[in-house]
C-alpha positions, -999 to +999 in steps of 0.1 A: -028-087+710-052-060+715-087-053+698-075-026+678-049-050+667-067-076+657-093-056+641-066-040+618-057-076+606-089-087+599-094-056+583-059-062+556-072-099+552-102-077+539-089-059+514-063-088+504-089-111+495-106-084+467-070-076+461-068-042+474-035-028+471-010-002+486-022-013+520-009+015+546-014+015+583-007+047+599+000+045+639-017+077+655-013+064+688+018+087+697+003+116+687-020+137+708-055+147+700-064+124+671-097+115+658-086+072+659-058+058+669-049+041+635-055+048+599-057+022+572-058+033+535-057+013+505-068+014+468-092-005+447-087-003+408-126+011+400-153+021+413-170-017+423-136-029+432-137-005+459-171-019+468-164-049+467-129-044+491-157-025+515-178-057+516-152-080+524-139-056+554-173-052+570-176-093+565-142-099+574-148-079+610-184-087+616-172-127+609-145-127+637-149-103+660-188-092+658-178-053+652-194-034+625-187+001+618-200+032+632-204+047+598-198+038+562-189+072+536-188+074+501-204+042+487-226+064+463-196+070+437-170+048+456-141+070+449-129+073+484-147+053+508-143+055+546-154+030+570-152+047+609-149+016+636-140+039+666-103+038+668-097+024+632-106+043+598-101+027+568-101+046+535-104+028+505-097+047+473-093+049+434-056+059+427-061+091+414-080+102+442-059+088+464-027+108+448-043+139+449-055+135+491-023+120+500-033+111+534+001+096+543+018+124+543-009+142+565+003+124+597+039+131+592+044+120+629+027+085+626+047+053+621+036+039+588+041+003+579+036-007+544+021-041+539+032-061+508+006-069+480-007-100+474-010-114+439 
């Protein structure tokens, strides 16, 4: 298993323990010219939920494999948060705001795999 790899399940054991849900990882490696090769997006139920799901990602990846991220957006109001880690961004939402970017549907070409909630 690769880096990326693993770094995308540490990242889900993340946002599983603060009980993110709607986990989606969207594979960009096919497609040409992107800015990482996977998306992950998820959702958080308010504003410190989505904190909280944050935390637990940057612990989560700093924990097992030492990697912290480039650059951490939106933690002021913590409506749409994204964490850059090179080839992985993660974007942790509210619902609502997460309805109205639809970032799924962007990257109509990217194999998306939905990963069950945990309750």
């Amino acid at each position: 298993m690769d880096e990326s790899n693993i770094l995308i399940q540490k990242i889900t054991e993340g946002i599983q323990e603060k009980k993110g849900k709607n986990i989606v990882i969207a594979d960009l490696t096919p497609i040409e010219d992107t800015i990482c090769k996977y998306f992950i997006i998820c959702q958080g139920n308010s504003p410190s939920q989505v904190n909280a799901i944050v935390d637990s990602i940057r612990e989560f990846a700093r924990k097992t494999l030492n990697i912290k991220p480039a650059s951490i957006d939106g933690l002021r109001n913590a409506e749409w948060v994204a964490m850059d880690y090179h080839d992985v961004l993660v974007h942790v939402f509210l619902p609502n705001i997460r309805e109205y970017y639809n970032l799924e549907t962007l990257w109509a070409d990217a194999k998306l795999t939905t990963i069950p909630d945990i309750d």
